[in-house]
C-alpha positions in Angstrom: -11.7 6.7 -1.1 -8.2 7.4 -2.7 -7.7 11.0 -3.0 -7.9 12.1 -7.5 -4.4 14.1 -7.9 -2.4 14.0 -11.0 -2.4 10.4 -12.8 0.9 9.3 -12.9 1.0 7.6 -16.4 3.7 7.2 -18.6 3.7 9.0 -22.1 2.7 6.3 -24.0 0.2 5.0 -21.4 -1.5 7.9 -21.1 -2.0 8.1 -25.4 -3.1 4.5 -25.2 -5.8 5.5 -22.2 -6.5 8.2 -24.1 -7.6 6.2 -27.3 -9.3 3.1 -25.4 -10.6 4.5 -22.3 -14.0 3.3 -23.1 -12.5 -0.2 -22.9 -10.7 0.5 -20.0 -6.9 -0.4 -21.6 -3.7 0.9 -21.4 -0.8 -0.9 -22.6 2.7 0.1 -21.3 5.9 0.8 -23.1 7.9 0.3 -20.6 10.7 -2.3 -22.1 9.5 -3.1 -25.3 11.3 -5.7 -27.7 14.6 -4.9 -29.4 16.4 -7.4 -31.8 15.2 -10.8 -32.8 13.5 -11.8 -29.0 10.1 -10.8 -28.6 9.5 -8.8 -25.2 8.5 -10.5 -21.9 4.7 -9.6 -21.2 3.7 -9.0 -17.8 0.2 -8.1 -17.1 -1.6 -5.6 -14.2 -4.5 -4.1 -13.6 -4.6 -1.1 -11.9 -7.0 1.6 -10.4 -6.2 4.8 -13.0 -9.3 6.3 -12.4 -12.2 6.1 -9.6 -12.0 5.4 -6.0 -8.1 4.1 -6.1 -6.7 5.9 -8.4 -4.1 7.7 -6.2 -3.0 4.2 -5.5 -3.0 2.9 -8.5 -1.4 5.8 -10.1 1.5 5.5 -8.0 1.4 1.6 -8.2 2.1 2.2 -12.2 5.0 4.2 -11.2 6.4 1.5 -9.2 5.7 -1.1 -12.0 7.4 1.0 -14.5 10.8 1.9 -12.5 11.1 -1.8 -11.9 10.7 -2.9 -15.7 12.9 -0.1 -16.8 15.7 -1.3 -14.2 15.6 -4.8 -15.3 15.8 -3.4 -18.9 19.0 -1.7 -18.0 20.6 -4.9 -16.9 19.3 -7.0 -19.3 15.4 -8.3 -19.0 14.5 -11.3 -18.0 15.6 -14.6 -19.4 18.0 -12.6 -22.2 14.5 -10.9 -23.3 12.9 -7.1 -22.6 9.8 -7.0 -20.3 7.0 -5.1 -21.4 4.0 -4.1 -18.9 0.5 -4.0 -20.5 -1.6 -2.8 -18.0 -5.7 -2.7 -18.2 -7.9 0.4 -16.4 -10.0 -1.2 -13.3 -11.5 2.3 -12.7 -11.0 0.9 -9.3 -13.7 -2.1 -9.7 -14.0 -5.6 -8.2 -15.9 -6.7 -11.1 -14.0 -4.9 -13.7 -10.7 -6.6 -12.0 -12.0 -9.6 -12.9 -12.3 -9.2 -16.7 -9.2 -7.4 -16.8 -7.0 -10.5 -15.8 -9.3 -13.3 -18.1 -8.4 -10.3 -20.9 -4.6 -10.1 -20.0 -4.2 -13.9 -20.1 -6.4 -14.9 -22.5 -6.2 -11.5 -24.9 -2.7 -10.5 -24.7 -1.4 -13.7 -23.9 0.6 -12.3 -21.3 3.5 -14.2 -19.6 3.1 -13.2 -15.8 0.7 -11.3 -14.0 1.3 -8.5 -11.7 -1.3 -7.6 -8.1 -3.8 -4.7 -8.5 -4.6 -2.1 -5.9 -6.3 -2.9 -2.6 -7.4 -6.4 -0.7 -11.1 -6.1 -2.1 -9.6 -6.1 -5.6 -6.7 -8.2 -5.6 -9.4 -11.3 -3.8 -11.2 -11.6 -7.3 -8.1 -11.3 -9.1 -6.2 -14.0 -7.3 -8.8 -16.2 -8.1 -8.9 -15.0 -11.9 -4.8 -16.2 -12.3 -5.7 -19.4 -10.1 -7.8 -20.4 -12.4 -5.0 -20.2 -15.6 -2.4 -21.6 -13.6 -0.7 -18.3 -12.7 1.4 -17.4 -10.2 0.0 -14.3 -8.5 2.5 -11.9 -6.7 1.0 -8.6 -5.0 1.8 -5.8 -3.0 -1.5 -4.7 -1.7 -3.5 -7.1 -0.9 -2.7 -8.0 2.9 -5.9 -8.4 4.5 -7.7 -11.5 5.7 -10.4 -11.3 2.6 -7.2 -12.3 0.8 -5.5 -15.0 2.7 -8.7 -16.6 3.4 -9.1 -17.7 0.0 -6.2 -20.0 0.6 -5.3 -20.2 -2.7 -1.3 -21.4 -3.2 -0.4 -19.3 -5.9 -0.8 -15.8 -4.0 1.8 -14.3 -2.8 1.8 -11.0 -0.9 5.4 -8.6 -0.8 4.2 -6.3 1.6 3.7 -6.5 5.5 0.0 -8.5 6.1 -2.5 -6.0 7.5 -3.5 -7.5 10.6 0.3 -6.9 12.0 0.4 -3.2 10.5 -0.3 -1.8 14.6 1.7 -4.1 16.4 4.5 -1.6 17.0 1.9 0.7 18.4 0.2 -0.8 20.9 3.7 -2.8 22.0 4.7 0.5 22.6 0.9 1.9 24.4 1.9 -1.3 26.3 5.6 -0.2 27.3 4.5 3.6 28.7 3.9 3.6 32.2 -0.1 3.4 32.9 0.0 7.0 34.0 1.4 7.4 31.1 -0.7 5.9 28.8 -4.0 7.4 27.1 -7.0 6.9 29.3 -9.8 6.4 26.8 -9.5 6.0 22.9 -12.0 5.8 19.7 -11.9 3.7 16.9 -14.1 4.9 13.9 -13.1 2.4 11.0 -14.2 2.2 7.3 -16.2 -0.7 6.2 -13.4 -1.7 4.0 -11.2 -5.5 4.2 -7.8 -3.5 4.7 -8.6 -0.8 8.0 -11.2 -2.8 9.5 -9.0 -5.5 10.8 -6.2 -3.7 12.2 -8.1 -1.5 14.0 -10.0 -4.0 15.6 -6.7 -6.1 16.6 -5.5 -3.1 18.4 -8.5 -2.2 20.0 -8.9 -5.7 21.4 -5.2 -5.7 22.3 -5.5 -2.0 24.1 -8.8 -2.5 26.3 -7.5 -5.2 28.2 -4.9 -2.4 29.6 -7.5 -0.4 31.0 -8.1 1.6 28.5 -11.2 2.3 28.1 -13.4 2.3 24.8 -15.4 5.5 24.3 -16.5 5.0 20.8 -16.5 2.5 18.0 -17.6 2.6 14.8 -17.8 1.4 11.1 -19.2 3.4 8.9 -19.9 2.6 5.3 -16.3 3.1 2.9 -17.7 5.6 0.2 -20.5 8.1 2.4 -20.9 11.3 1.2 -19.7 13.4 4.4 -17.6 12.0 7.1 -18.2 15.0 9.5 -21.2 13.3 11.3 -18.9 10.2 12.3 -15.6 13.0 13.5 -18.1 15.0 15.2 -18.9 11.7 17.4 -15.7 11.2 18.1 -14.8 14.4 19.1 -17.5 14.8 21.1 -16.4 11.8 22.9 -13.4 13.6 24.1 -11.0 10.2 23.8 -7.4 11.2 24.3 -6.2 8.3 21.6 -7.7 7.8 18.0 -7.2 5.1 15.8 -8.7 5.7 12.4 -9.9 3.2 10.3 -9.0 5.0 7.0 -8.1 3.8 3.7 -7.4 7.2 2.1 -6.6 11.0 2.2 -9.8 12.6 2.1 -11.0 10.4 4.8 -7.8 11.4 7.0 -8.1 15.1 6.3 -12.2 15.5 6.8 -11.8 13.9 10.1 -8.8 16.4 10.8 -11.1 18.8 9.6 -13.6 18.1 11.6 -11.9 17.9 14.6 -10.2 21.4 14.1 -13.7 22.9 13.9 -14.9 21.2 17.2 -11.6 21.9 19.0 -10.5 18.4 19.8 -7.1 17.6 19.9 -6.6 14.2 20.6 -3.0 13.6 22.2 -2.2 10.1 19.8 -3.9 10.2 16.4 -3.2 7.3 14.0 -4.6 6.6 10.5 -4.4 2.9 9.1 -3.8 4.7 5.6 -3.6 8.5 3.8 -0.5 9.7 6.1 1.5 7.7 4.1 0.7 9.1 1.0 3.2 11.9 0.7 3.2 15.4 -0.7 -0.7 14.1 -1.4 -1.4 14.2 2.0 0.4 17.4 3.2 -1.1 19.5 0.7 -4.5 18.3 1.7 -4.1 19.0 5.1 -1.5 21.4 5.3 2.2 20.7 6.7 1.8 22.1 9.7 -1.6 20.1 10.6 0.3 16.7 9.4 2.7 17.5 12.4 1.7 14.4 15.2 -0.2 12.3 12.9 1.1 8.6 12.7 -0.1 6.0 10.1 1.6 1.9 10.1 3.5 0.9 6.9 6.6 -1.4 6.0 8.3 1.0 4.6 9.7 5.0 3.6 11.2 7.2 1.6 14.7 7.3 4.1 14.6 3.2 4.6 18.5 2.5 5.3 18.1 -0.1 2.2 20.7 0.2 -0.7 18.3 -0.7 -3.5 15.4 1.1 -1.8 18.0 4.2 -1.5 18.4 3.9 -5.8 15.0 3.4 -6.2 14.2 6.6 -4.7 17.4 8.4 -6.2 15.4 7.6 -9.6 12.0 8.4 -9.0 12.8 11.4 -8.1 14.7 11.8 -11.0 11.9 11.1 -13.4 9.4 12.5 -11.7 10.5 15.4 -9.6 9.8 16.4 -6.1 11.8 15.2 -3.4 11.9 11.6 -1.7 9.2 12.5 0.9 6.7 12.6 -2.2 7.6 8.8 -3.2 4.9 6.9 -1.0 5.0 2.9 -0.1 2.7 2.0 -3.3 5.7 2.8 -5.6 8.3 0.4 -3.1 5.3 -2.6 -3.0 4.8 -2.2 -6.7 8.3 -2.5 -7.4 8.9 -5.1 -4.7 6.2 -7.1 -6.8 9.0 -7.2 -9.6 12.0 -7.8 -7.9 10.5 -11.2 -5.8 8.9 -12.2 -9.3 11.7 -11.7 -11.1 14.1 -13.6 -8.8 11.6 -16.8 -9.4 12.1 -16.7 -13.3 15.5 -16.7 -12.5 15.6 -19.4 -10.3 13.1 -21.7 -12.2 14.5 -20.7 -16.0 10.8 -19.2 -17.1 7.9 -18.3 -16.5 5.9 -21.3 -15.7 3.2 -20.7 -13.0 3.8 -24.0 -11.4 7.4 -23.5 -11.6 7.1 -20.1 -9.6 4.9 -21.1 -7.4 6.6 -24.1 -6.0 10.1 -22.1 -5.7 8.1 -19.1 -4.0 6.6 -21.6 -1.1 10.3 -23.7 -1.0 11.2 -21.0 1.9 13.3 -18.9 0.3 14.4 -15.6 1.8 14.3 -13.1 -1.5 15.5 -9.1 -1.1 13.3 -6.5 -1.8 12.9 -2.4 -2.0 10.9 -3.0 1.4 13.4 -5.7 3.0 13.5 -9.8 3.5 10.7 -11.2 1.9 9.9 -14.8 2.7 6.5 -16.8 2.1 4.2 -18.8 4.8 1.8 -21.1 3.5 -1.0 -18.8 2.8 1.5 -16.2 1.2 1.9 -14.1 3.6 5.6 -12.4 4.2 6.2 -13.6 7.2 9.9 -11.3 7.1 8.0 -8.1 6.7 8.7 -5.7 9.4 6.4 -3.8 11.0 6.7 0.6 11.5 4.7 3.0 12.6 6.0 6.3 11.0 5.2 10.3 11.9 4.6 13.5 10.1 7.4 16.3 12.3 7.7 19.5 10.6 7.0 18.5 7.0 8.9 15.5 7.3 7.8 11.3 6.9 9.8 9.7 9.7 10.1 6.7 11.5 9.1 6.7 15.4 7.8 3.1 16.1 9.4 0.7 17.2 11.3 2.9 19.7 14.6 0.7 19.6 14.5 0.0 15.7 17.7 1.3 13.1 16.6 4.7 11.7 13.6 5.5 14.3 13.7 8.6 15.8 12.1 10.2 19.1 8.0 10.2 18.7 6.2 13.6 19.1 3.9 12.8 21.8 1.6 14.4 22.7 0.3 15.4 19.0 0.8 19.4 19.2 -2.5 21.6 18.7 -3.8 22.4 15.2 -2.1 24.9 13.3 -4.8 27.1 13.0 
């Protein structure tokens, strides 16, 4: 699934790893205690190795910008925070045990979201069950929400939106405008399966016709078969049901090889995942391809803008390498961190009843405010664009930053 390139781990994280793999643990430094007050815990588990661990690298980073931040100004509640985050190795069941250790083990404070919808369900039932309040970044799909459980509460933009802007704007294009036919391969996976099949339900009934659809098992061992199908179908529009790079680029791949060139190609993930995807697929390749998010590296957002400033100064690169997962992980913190504020701790019940009062909080990503189910219903929905090596917004057409889409995708580079 997620692509395996350099763990981002923090010094101390990575020595703790190091020691206790076997166990799965890592304990963070980030923030520990000075003076008399003992630190704030805060617990996550996160995908540092297996299928996720792009994700969850990244979501580490995100985790640790935010708790060094609050640091600098002070902690929480006069006191440090320290994150203690546990190895998932990308595992629902291994999710599980990692949140009854964090509460009942380390005796954390508060809990922070995992990776992914399929592992953030178990979890949210995990910090239920202890009377936590459970704020996460990744886990928008319906597998989520349908658990109806009152203390989860989602950041991020809920995954059956993430298309919206591009079929509003299939639906603005003239009908000789618009692509004639279109394919929808999708990964048997709770976060692409959804949006996919909300746009292709939304898209048929403009006559556009349905030429191939598919879900193929998440983890297969060669995607080829599945491209070569689509390709073969010659739609001019493909909406990819992808959770990750290597899925992205082996259907790029593919399609190269059987010279199709579809003139609209969108990805529900691995587009958005930075230098990570360009160097898989090469810059000049990424040129055309789309993928939905909430949020990038230019977002005209002042503490979005400072984020970025200081990722990049502690990790290098440039702000096109600092994918979403960092802003949803650190948007996690900022929207839990206002409700200790507000509430003067960190009760769950506290937190959780200020969270559903229907208050508007800022975050990294924007206006954050909770429905009933937990869902941000303030979360603004993009579609963004690979153009000449850079991330850019294109979707919708009439939005503050977006910029003129490249349509029809240009060739492959090679």
């Amino acid at each position: 699934m997620r692509s395996h390139h350099a763990r981002f781990l923090s010094l101390s994280v990575a020595a703790v790893l190091a020691a206790a793999l076997a166990a799965g643990c890592s304990s963070g430094s980030s923030g520990s205690g000075s003076g008399t007050k003992p630190p704030i815990l805060i617990g996550a588990s996160l995908s540092l190795t297996g299928d996720f661990s792009a994700d969850g690298q990244a979501y580490e980073r995100g985790y640790d910008l935010w708790a060094q931040d609050v640091n600098a100004a002070g902690g929480l509640l006069g006191r440090k925070v320290q994150m203690v985050i546990l190895n998932d190795n990308s595992s629902p069941t291994q999710v599980d045990t990692n949140y009854t250790d964090l509460i009942t083990v380390h005796h954390v404070a508060l809990v922070f979201g995992p990776f992914s919808t399929l592992l953030t369900a178990p979890s949210a039932e995990v910090a239920h069950r202890y009377g936590f309040a459970f704020v996460e970044g990744a886990g928008g799909g319906p597998l989520v929400f349908g658990e109806k459980l009152p203390n989860v509460f989602d950041v991020s933009l809920p995954v059956a939106s993430e298309l919206n802007p591009l079929v509003d704007w299939i639906k603005s294009l003239p009908a000789s405008e618009r692509p004639t036919t279109a394919a929808y391969p999708m990964a048997d996976d709770p976060f692409a399966t959804p949006q996919v099949q909300l746009a292709q339900s939304q898209l048929q009934p403009l006559g556009i016709k349905t030429v191939y659809s598919k879900i193929f098992p998440e983890e297969v061992p060669d995607y080829k078969p599945n491209a070569d199908l689509v390709a073969a179908s010659g739609a001019q529009m493909v909406v990819l049901g992808s959770t990750d790079v290597p899925t992205v680029a082996s259907f790029m791949q593919a399609f190269e090889q059987q010279h199709y060139n579809p003139k609209i190609f969108v990805a529900a993930a691995g587009p958005d995942q930075g230098a990570a995807f360009t160097s898989a697929v090469g810059v000049s390749n990424a040129t055309g391809m789309m993928v939905p998010d909430a949020w990038y590296p230019g977002y005209a957002n002042a503490s979005s803008q400072a984020m970025v400033r200081e990722y990049v100064a502690k990790y290098g690169g440039s702000p096109s390498d600092v994918n979403a997962d960092v802003a949803e992980a650190y948007s996690v913190g900022q929207v839990t961190a206002a409700a200790v504020k507000a509430t003067g701790g960190t009760e769950g019940s506290k937190i959780t009843a200020y969270l559903h009062s229907g208050v508007t909080l800022a975050s990294v990503q924007g206006p954050v405010k909770f429905n009933s189910l937990g869902e941000n219903v303030k979360a603004i929905a993009f579609i963004f664009q690979w153009q000449d090596g850079k991330f850019v917004q294109v979707l919708p057409v009439n939005a503050t930053g977006s910029v003129k889409i490249v349509n029809p995708k240009p060739n492959w580079s090679s």
